[in-house]
C-alpha positions as CSV (number, residue, x, y, z in Angstrom):
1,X,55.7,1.3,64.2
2,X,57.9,1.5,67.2
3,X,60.6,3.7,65.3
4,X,58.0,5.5,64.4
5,X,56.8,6.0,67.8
6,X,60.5,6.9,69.1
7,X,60.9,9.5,66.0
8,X,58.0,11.1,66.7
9,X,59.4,11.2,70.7
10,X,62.5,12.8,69.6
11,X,61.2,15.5,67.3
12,X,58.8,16.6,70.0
13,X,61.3,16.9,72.2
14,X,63.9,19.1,70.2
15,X,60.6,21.4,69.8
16,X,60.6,21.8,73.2
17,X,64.4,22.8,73.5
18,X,64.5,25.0,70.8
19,X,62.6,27.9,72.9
20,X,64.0,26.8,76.0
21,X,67.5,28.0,74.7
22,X,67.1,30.5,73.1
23,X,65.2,32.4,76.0
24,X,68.4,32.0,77.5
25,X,70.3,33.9,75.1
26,X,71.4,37.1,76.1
27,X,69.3,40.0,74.3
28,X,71.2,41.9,71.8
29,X,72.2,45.1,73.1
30,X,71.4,48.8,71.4
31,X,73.6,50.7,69.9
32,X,73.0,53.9,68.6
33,X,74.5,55.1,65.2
34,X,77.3,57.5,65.7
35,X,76.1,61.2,64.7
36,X,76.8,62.3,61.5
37,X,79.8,65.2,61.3
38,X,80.4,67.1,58.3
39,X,83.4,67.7,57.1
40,X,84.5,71.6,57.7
41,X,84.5,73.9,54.4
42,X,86.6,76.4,54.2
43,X,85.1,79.4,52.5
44,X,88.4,82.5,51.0
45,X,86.0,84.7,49.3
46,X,85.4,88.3,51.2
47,X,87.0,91.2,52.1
48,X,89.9,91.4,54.8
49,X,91.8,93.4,56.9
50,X,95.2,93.2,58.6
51,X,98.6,93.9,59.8
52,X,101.7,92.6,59.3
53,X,105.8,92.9,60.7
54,X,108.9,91.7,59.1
55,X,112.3,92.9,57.5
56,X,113.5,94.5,54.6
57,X,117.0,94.1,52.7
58,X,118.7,95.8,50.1
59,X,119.1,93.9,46.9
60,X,122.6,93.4,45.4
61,X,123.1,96.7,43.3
62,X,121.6,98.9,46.2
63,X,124.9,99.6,47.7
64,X,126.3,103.3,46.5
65,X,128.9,104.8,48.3
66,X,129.2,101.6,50.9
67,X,125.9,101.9,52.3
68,X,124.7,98.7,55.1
69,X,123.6,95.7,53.8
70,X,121.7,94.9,57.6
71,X,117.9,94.5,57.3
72,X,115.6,97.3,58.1
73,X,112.7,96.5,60.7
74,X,109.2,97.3,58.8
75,X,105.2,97.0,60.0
76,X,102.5,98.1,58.2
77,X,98.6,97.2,57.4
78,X,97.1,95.2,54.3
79,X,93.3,95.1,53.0
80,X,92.3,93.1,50.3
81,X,89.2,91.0,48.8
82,X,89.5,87.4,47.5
83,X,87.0,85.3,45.4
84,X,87.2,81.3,45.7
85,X,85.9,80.6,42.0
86,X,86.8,77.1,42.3
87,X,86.9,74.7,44.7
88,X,90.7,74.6,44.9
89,X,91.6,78.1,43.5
90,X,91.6,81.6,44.9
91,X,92.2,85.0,43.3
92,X,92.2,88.4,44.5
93,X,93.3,91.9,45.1
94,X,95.4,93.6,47.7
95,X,97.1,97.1,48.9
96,X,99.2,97.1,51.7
97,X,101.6,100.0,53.2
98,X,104.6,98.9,55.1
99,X,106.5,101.8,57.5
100,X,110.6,101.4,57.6
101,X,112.0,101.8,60.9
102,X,115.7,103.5,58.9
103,X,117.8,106.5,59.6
104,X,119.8,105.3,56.7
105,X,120.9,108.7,54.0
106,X,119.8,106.5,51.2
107,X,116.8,104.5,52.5
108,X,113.2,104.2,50.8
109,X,110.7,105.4,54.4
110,X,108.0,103.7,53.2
111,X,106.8,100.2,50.7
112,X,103.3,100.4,49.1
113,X,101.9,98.4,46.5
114,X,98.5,97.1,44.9
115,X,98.8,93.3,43.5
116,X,96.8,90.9,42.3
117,X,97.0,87.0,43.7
118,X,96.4,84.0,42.5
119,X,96.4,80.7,45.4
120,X,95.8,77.2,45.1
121,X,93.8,76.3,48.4
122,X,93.7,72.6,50.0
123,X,91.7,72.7,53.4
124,X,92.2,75.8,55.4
125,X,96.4,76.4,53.5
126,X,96.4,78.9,50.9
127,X,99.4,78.9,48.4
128,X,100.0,81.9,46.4
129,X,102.1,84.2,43.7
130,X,100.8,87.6,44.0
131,X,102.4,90.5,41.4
132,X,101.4,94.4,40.9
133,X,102.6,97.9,41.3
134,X,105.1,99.0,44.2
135,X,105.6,102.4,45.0
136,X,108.3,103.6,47.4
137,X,108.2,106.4,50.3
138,X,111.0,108.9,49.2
139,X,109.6,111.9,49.3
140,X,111.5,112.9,53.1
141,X,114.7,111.0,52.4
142,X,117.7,113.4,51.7
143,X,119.9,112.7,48.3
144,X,117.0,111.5,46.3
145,X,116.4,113.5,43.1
146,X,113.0,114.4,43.3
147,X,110.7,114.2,46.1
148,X,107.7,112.6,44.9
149,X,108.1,109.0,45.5
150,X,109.2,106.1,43.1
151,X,107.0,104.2,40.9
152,X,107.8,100.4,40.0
153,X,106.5,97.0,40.2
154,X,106.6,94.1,43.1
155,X,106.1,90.3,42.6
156,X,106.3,87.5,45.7
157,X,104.5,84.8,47.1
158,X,103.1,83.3,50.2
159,X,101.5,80.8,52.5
160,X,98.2,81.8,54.4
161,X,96.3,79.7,56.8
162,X,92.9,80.2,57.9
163,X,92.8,79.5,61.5
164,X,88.9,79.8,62.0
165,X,86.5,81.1,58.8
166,X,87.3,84.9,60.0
167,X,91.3,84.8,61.2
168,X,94.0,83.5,59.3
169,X,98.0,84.1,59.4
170,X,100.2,84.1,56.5
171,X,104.2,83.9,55.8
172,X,105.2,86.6,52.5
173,X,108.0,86.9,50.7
174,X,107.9,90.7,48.7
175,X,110.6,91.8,46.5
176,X,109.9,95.7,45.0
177,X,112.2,96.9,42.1
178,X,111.7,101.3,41.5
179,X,114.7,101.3,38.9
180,X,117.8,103.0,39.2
181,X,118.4,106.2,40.9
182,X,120.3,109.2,40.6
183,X,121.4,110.8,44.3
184,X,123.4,113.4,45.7
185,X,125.7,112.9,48.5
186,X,127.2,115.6,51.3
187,X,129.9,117.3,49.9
188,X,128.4,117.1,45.7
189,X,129.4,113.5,45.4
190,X,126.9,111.7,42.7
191,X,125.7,108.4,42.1
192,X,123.3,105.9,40.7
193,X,122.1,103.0,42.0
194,X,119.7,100.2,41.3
195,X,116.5,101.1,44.2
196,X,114.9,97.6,45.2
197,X,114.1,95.8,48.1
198,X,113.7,92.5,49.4
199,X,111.0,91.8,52.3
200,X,109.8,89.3,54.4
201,X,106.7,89.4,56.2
202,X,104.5,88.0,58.7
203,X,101.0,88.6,59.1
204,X,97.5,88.6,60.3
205,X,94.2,88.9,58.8
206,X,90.3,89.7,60.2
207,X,87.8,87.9,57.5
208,X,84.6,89.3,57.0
209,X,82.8,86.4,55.6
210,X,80.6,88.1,53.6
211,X,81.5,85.9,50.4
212,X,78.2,83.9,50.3
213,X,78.0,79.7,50.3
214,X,81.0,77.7,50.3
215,X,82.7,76.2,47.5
216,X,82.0,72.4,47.4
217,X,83.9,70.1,44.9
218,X,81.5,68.1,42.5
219,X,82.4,64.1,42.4
């Protein structure tokens, strides 16, 4: 009877301490969840327009009667469209016109072209190829036979980043081939020579944004 006594003691009296400490527990503070942040989607498809700068060199067989081999200062404008049809690729059309600052006998004024491109897009980088028609500006350059321009074809490739959704800068690499060329020098001298070109470009676009809902990746 007395042990039971004392048990009965002692279990009443760790009932009592139980509340006792763990009033003085500190409370548990508040935290509030972090807000949610979504991730930024880049969205290529719409129409654009730009401007760009860069060089121009002579290829290896441009070269008749020991002409320079120094790059040519060029600038000119671009305008294009692209469509993102997947969440990783991009294609789409452009036409850009690029002035020649020469003075050269034998010297192409002017580089136009229409291309396609095709870019594989991670984030806001665009990669791309980009191929099409080139047309050169020879219609007020002395010693060319003809004076209505030269058709051919252009191929390159690029880097573009997109820097908010409606500005982006790109890096471009152009080389335009117009087949080989018949000219007449001072004095009745002829030649032929192979007419193509090697640029390099730098540029920058304004976005319209008026492609619609991003492109979101399915998992």
């Amino acid at each position: 009877m007395k042990s039971f006594l004392l048990g009965t003691v002692a279990l009443a009296a760790i009932g009592l301490a139980l509340p006792a400490n763990a009033a003085d527990l500190a409370a548990r503070p508040y935290t509030k969840a972090p807000a949610y942040v979504p991730a930024q989607i880049y969205n290529w498809t719409g129409f654009y327009l730009g401007g760009h700068v860069g060089g121009s060199f002579r290829g290896d067989d441009n070269n008749v009667f020991g002409g320079s081999r120094d790059g040519t200062f060029l600038g000119g404008v671009q305008v294009g469209y692209d469509n993102q049809f997947a969440p990783n690729w991009v294609f789409g059309l452009e036409a850009n016109y690029s002035f020649k600052d020469t003075n050269s006998f034998f010297a192409n004024r002017g580089l136009g072209s229409v291309t396609g491109r095709l870019g594989y897009t991670w984030g806001p980088a665009l990669l791309y190829v980009k191929g099409g028609y080139g047309w050169a500006d020879t219609r007020f350059t002395n010693g060319f036979a003809g004076d209505g321009g030269r058709d051919g074809y252009t191929v390159g490739g690029g880097l573009e980043y997109l820097f908010t959704q409606n500005w982006s800068g790109k890096i471009e690499y152009q080389y335009y081939d117009f087949g080989n060329v018949n000219v007449v020098a001072p004095g009745g001298a002829v030649g032929r020579f192979r007419n193509d070109e090697h640029t390099i470009k730098a540029g920058i676009n304004y976005r319209f944004g008026w492609g619609g809902a991003p492109v979101v990746a399915k998992y």
